[in-house]
C-alpha positions, 0 to 999 in steps of 0.5 A: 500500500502507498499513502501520501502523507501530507496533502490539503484539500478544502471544500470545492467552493473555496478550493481556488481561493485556497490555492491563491493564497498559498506560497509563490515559491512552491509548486503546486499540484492539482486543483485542491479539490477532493475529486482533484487529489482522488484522480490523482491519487489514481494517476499515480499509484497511491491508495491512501492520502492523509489531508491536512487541515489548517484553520488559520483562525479559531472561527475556521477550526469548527468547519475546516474540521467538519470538512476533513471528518466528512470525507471518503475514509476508505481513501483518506485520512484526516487530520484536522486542525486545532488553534490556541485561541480556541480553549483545549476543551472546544479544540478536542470537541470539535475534533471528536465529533467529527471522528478525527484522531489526528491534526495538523499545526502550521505556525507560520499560517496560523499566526502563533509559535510552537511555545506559546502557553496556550498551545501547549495546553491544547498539546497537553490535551491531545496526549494519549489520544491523538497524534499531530503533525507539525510544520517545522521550519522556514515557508511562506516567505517566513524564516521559521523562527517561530517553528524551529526543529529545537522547538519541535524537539523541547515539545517532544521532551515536556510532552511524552505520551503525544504523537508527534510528526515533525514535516518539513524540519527546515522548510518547503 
């Protein structure tokens, strides 16, 4: 079995603004759609894709959250997305009701860095039943600063029991 383990995908109706917004220095691939990531899944050989959601706001973590747990199962995996500036209580809610055990962070995107107090909380939290997946390093025209592998690495040591993927560890 192969599985792409990093992939995002957003609803069809926002999936070009999506796409316009993203990083000018990186290659893109696809339409951001759902259909479009499945046919290329189907191009290429891959039988599973995890898709990465990120709410670059509290406000988007309720429907990005919604989306991602409502797709195909039996082709994709979904991690979700938590924000620190929604509490650790309605983070972990809004991932269980929509039967997610996964989520994604991207610091550069979402505006925090990986040692805010508020962030960790939510992290403390998420031990022991859901894992997550990390941006670690430069992207977007940003210098990773805020989202260092020395970072990632303090995280790892204050939060044993949490499952952490480390992606990028320098950038794109």
């Amino acid at each position: 079995m192969i599985i792409d383990a990093h992939a995002h995908a957003w609803p069809d109706a926002i999936a070009t603004k999506a796409l316009g917004a993203g990083v000018s220095t990186m290659e893109l691939f696809g339409d951001g759609t759902i259909a479009g990531l499945l046919a290329s899944m189907e191009r290429s050989g891959i039988d599973r894709t995890v898709v990465l959601a990120v709410a670059n706001t509290p406000e988007q973590v309720e429907r990005a959250n919604a989306f991602v747990g409502g797709i195909d199962r039996t082709h994709f995996i979904p991690f979700g997305t938590i924000h620190p500036g929604l509490s650790p209580e309605d983070n972990l809610a809004s991932l269980r009701a929509h039967d997610i055990h996964a989520a994604k962070l991207h610091p550069l995107f979402q505006h925090y860095a990986l040692d805010d107090p508020a962030l960790f909380a939510v992290l403390d939290a998420m031990r022991g039943e859901f894992a997550v997946t990390i941006h670690v390093g430069a992207g977007g025209g940003q210098d990773g600063a805020i989202c260092s592998p020395a970072m990632l690495a303090h995280l790892v040591r204050e939060l044993p029991g949490l499952d952490i993927i480390g992606c990028h560890l320098g950038g794109y």
